[in-house]
C-alpha positions in Angstrom: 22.3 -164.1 -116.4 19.3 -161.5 -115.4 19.4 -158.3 -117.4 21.1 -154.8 -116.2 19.5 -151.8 -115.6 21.2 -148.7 -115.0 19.5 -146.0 -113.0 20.9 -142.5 -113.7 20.4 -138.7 -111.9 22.8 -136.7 -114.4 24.6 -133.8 -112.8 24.4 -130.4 -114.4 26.9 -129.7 -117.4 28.9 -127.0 -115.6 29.7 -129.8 -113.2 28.5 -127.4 -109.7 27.0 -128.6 -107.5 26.3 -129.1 -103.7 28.7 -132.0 -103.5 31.0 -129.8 -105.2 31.6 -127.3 -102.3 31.2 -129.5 -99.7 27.3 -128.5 -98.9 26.1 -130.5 -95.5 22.5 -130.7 -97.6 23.2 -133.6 -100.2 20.9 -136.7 -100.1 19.6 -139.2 -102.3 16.9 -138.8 -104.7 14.3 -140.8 -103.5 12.4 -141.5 -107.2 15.3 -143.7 -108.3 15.5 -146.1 -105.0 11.5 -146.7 -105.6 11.9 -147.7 -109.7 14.6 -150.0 -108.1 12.4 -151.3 -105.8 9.4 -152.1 -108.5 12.2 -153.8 -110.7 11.9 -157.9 -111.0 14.3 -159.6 -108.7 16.2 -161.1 -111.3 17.4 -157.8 -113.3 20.6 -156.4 -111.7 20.6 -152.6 -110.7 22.8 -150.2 -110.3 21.7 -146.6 -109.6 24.5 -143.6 -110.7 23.7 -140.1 -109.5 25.9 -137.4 -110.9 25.8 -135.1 -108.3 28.2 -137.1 -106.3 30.1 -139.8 -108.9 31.0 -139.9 -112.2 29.1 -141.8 -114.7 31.6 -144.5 -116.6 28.9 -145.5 -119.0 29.5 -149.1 -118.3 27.1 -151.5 -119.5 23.7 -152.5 -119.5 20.6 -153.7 -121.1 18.8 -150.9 -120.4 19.3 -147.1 -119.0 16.6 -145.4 -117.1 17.0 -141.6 -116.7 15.6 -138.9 -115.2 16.3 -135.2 -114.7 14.4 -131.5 -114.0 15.1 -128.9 -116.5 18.4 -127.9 -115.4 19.5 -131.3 -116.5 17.4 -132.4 -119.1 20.3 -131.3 -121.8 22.9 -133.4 -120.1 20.4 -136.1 -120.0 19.8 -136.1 -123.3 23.5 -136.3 -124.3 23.8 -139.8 -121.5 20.9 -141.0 -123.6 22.4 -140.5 -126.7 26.1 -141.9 -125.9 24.2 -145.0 -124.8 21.8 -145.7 -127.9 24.9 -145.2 -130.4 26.0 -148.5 -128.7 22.7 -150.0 -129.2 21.3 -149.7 -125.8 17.5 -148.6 -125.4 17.0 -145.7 -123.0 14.0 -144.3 -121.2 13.6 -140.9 -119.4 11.2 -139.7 -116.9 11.0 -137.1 -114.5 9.5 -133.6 -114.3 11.2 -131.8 -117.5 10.4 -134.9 -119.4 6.7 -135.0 -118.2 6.0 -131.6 -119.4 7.7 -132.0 -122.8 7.5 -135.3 -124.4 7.7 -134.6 -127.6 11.5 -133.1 -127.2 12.3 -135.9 -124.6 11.5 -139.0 -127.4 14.0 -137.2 -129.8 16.5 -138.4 -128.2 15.4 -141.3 -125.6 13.4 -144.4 -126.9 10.7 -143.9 -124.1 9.3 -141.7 -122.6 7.4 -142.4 -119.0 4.5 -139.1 -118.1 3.6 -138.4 -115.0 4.5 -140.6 -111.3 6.8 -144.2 -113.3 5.4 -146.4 -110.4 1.9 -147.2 -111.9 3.3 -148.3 -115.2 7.1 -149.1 -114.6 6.6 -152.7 -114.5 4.7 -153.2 -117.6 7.7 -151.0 -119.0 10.0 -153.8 -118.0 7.8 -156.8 -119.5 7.5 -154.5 -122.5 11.2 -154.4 -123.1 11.8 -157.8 -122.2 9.4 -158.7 -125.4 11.0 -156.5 -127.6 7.6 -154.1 -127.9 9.2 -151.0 -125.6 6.1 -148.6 -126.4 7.6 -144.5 -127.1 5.1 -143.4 -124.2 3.8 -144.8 -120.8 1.3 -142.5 -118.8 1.4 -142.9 -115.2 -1.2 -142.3 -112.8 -1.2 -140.5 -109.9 -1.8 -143.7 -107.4 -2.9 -144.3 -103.5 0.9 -144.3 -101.6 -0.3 -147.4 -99.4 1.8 -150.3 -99.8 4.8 -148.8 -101.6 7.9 -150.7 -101.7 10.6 -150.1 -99.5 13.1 -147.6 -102.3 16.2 -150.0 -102.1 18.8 -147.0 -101.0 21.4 -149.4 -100.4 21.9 -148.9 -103.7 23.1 -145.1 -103.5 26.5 -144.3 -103.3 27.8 -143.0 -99.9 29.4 -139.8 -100.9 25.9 -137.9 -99.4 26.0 -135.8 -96.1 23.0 -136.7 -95.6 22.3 -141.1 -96.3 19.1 -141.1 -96.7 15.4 -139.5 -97.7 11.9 -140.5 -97.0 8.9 -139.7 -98.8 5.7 -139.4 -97.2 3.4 -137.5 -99.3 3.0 -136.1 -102.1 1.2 -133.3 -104.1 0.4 -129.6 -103.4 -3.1 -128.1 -102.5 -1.1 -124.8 -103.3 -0.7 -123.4 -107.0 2.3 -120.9 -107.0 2.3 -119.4 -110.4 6.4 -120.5 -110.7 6.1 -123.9 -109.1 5.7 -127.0 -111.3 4.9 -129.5 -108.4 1.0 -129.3 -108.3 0.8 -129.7 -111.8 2.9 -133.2 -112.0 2.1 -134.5 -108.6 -1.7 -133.1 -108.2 -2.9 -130.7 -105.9 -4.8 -133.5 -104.0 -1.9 -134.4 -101.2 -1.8 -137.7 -100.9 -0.3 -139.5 -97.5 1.6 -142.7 -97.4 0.2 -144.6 -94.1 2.3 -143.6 -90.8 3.1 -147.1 -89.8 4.6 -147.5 -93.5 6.4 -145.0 -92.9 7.9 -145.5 -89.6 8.9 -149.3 -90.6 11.0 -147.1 -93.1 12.9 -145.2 -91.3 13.2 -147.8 -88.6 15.2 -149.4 -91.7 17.5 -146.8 -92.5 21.1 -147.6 -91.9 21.8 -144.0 -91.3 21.3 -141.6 -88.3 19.9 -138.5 -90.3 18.1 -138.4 -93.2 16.1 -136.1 -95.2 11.6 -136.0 -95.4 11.9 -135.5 -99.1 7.8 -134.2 -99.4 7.4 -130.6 -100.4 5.5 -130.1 -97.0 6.0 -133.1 -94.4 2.9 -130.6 -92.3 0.7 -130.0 -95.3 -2.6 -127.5 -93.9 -5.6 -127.6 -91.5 -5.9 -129.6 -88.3 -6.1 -133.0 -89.9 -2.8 -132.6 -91.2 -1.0 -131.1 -88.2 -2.9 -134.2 -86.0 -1.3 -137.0 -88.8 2.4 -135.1 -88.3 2.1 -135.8 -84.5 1.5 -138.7 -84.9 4.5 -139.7 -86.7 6.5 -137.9 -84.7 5.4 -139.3 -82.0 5.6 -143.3 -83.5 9.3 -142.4 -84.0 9.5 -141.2 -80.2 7.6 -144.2 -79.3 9.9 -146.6 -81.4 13.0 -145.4 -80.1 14.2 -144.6 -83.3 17.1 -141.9 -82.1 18.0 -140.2 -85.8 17.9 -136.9 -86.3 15.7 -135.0 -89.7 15.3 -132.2 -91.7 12.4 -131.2 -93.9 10.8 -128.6 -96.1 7.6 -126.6 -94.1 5.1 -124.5 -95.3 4.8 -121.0 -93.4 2.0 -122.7 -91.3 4.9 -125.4 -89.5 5.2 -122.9 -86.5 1.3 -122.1 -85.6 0.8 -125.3 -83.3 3.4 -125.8 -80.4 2.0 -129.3 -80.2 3.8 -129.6 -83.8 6.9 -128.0 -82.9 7.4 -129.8 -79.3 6.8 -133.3 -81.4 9.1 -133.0 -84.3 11.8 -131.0 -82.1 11.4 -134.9 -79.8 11.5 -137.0 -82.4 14.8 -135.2 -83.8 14.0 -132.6 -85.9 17.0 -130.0 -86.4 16.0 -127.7 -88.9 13.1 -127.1 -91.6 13.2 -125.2 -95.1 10.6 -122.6 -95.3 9.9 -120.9 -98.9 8.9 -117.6 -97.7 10.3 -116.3 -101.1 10.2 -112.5 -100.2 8.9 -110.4 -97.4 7.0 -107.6 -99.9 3.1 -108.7 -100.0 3.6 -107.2 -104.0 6.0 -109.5 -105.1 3.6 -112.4 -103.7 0.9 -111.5 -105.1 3.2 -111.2 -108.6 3.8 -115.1 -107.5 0.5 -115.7 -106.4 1.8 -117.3 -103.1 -1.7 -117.0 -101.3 -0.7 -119.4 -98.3 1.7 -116.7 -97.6 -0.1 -113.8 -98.4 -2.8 -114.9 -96.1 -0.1 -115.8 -93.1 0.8 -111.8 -93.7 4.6 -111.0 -94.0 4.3 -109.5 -90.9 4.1 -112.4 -88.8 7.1 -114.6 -90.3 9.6 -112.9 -87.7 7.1 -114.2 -85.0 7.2 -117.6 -86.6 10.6 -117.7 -87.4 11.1 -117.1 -83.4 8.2 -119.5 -82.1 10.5 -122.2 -84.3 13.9 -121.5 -82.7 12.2 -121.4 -79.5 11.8 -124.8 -80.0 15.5 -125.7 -80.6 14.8 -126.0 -84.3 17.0 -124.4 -87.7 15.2 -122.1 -89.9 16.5 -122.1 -93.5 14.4 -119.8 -95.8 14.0 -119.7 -99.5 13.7 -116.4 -101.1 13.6 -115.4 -104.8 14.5 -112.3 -106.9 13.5 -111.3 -110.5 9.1 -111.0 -109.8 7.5 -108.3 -111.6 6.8 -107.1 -107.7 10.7 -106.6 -107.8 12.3 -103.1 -108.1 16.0 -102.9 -107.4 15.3 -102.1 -103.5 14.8 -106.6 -103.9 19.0 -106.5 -103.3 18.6 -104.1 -100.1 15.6 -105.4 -98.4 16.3 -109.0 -99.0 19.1 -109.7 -96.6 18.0 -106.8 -94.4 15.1 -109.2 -93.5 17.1 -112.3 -93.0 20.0 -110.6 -90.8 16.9 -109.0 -89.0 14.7 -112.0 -88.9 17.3 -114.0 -87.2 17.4 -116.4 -90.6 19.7 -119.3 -89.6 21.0 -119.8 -93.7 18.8 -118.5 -96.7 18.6 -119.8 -100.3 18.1 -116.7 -102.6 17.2 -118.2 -106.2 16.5 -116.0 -109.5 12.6 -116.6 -110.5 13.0 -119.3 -113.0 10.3 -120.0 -115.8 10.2 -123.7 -115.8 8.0 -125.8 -118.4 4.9 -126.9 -116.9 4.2 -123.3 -115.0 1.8 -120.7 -115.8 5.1 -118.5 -115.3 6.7 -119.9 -118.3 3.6 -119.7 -120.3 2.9 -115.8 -119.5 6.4 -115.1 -119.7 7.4 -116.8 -123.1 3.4 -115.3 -124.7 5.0 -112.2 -123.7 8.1 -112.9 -125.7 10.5 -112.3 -122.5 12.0 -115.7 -122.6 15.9 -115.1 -123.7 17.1 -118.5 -123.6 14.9 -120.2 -126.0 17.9 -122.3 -127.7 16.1 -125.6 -126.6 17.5 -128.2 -125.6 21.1 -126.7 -125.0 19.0 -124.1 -123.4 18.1 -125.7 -120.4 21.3 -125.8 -118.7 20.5 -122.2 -117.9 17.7 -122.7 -115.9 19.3 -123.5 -112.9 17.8 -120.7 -110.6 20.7 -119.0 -110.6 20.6 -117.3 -114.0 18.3 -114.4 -115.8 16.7 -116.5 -118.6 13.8 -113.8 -118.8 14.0 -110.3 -119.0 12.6 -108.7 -115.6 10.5 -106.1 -115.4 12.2 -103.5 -113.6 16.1 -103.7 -114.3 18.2 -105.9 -116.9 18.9 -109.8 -116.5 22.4 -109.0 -115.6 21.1 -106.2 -112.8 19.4 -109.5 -111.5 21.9 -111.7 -111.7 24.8 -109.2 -110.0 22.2 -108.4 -107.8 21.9 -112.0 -106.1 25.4 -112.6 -106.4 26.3 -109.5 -104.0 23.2 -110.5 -101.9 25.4 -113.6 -101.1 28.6 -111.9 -101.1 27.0 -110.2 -98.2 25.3 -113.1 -96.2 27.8 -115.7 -96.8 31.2 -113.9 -95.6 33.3 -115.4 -93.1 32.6 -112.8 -90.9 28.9 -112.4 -91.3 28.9 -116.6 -91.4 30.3 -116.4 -87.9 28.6 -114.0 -86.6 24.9 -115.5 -87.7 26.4 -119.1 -86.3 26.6 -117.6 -83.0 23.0 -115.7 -83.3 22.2 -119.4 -84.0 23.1 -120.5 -80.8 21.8 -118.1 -78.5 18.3 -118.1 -80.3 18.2 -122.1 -80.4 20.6 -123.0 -77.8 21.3 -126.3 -79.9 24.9 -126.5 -81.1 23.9 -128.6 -84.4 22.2 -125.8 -85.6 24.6 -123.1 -85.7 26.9 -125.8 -87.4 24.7 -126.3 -89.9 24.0 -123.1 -90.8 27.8 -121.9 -90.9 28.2 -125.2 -93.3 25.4 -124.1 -95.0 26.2 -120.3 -95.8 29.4 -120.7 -96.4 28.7 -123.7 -99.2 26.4 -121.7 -100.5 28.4 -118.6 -101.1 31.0 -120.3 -102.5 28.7 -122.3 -104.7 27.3 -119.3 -106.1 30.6 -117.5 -106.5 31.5 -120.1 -108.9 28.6 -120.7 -110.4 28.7 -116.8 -111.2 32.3 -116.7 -112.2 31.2 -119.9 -114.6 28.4 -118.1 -116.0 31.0 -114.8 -116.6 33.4 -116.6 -118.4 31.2 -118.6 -120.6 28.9 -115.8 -121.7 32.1 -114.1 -122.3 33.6 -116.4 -124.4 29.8 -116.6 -126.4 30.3 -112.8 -126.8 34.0 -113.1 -128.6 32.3 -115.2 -131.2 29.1 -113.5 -131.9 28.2 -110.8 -133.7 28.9 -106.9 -132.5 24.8 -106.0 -132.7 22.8 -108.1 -129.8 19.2 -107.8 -130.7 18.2 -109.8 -127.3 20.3 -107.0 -125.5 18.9 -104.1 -127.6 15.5 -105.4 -126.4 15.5 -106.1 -122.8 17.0 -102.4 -122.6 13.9 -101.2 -124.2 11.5 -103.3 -122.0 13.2 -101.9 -118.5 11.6 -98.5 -117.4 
């Protein structure tokens, strides 16, 4: 009998998430599906993500995890309940890739950097009883990558499937860890490869899981037509989302081919519409687009038929408390079809987290029980121009506002008339209202908890006493 290996994605402890509340954006990780790929035919795998089904523990030879921050605590605790029953683990991903030496307390390997180069030799390594505590991977050409094997996901997602076709980030936002794991060199799978995939997928819509499926400059907008066009030209008939950089609605050539080929919406990080608070983030690709011309974009997209979801975030030393006013001023007014408004979030890795925790502003520093909190939708810093909890109640009634039933409605409709393409509207109305009642929970969750911390504690709360002092 081949050996087991059990792939894992652990949920978050809290146990919210998009599943949860019914979000129509849920979709397979697609790191997971490639390690099952690279894995010998005659190991047996099963791949459990925890965002969607319970993990039983069952058994196996070995237990390969990986997580973000968020998780990184609650993968740590999977970890452990295996090894005390004499099962090896290993843990990759991000959070693990940026802090090794906390991951190997409590895995028996760790894998830095992109698993693919080295996961193999991993394998052969266990199998010979001489599992090594660290493997390096390298960031490696994306030609001739396995098919991911996403059969293997369960089919609780809204969305069945996601493709990757590039990755890396030219860009170096001062909050975003993904040019530091995955390069800033962006690196393109071949189109054909790529098209055979999705030609593959047992699913109608799926998910382009890159950071930027358009990338910058003309030779990337001329590779995006093309496979847009290749899945015109095979007849493939499914229907996509992805996440865009500002640049996606520049070139109508881009927009008429990916509205063809079944585009329905795109995710756009604009992240605020005050130049200050970009520069604070050192977003330069959006600096240099100019604020003033994302209505224009956002209209040029919808134009097209196409969804615009924006991603906007709260807490910047640009922030003042005007952030709660003029955020959702701009997406009601910019004709926003559904917005993600996240809390600036320190991550390891970042030069935020580096600046923020030299300037001892860091107030969840209880690691790694810590990292459950930074989630994006809580204040683990202290801001610069109001308190953590200004922030947090801030962002809450920022959703409170966008997400009503009411205002849900009323921006579904607005979603029709500026697209005329019925999908879109329903996926916005799914998306706001999932949203708002994700983050009503989540915020209720945090209340009570940090409530119940408070009954414990002590009366005097030196963090508190501080942050008071630092806000002017």
């Amino acid at each position: 009998m081949g050996k087991r290996l059990l792939l894992v994605n652990p949920g978050n402890e809290d146990k919210l998430n998009a599943a949860s509340v019914g979000l129509f954006f849920t979709f397979p990780p697609p790191n997971l599906a490639y390690l099952a790929a690279l894995t010998p035919s005659d190991w047996e795998v099963r791949i459990v993500d925890e965002n969607v089904e319970p993990l039983t523990l069952e058994d196996a030879d070995l237990v390969g995890i990986t997580a973000m921050t968020s998780n990184a605590h609650r993968a740590y605790q999977i970890s452990e309940q295996y090894r005390q029953r004499g099962i090896k683990t290993v843990m990759g991903g991000i959070h693990a890739s940026f802090l090794p030496s906390e991951a190997i307390r409590f895995v028996d390997s760790v894998v830095i950097g992109e698993a693919e180069s080295v996961w193999k030799g991993l394998l052969h390594d266990f199998e010979n009883n001489r599992l090594q505590s660290f493997y390096r991977g390298e960031r490696t050409s994306l030609e001739n990558l396995p098919k991911p094997r996403n059969n293997l996901y369960s089919h609780r997602y809204r969305i069945a499937a996601s493709v990757q076709t590039s990755r890396g980030c030219p860009m170096d936002c001062e909050f975003c860890s993904v040019t530091a794991f995955n390069g800033r060199t962006y690196r393109q799978r071949p189109t054909e490869e790529v098209l055979d995939e999705i030609e593959g997928l047992n699913c109608r819509e799926f998910f382009f899981s890159d950071d930027n499926i358009l990338s910058y400059g003309k030779k990337a907008e001329e590779r995006a037509i093309q496979l847009f066009r290749g899945m015109i030209e095979r007849g493939l008939n499914k229907h996509w989302v992805s996440q865009v950089g500002i640049d996606f609605g520049n070139n109508p050539e881009v927009l008429k081919w990916a509205k063809k080929s079944g585009c329905l919406g795109v995710f756009i990080g604009f992240e605020s519409s005050s130049e200050e608070s970009l520069q604070h983030m050192q977003k330069a690709r959006n600096l240099k687009f100019g604020v003033t011309r994302y209505k224009e974009t956002i209209k040029r997209i919808h134009d097209y038929g196409i969804g615009v979801h924006g991603a906007f975030i709260c807490g910047s030393d640009g922030d003042k408390k005007d952030v709660f006013q003029r955020t959702p001023e701009f997406i009601l007014n910019s004709q926003i079809d559904s917005a993600t408004i996240t809390i600036l979030t320190p991550l390891p890795g970042t030069r935020l987290y580096d600046k923020l925790k030299s300037e001892g502003r860091l107030l969840r520093t209880n690691y790694p029980q810590d990292w459950k909190h930074y989630d994006t939708t809580q204040a683990v810093f202290m801001p610069k121009h109001m308190t953590s909890d200004e922030l947090e109640e801030g962002v809450y009634q920022i959703y409170r506002h966008l997400t009503s039933k009411a205002t849900s409605l009323k921006r579904a409709l607005n979603s029709f008339i500026q697209t005329r393409n019925l999908r879109v509207p329903a996926i916005a109305y799914s998306l706001n209202r999932g949203l708002g009642s994700f983050v009503t929970r989540k915020y209720q969750w945090v209340m009570k908890e940090r409530s119940l911390s408070v009954e414990s504690s002590q009366p005097s709360n030196p963090v508190e006493d501080r942050e008071k002092c630092l806000v002017k």
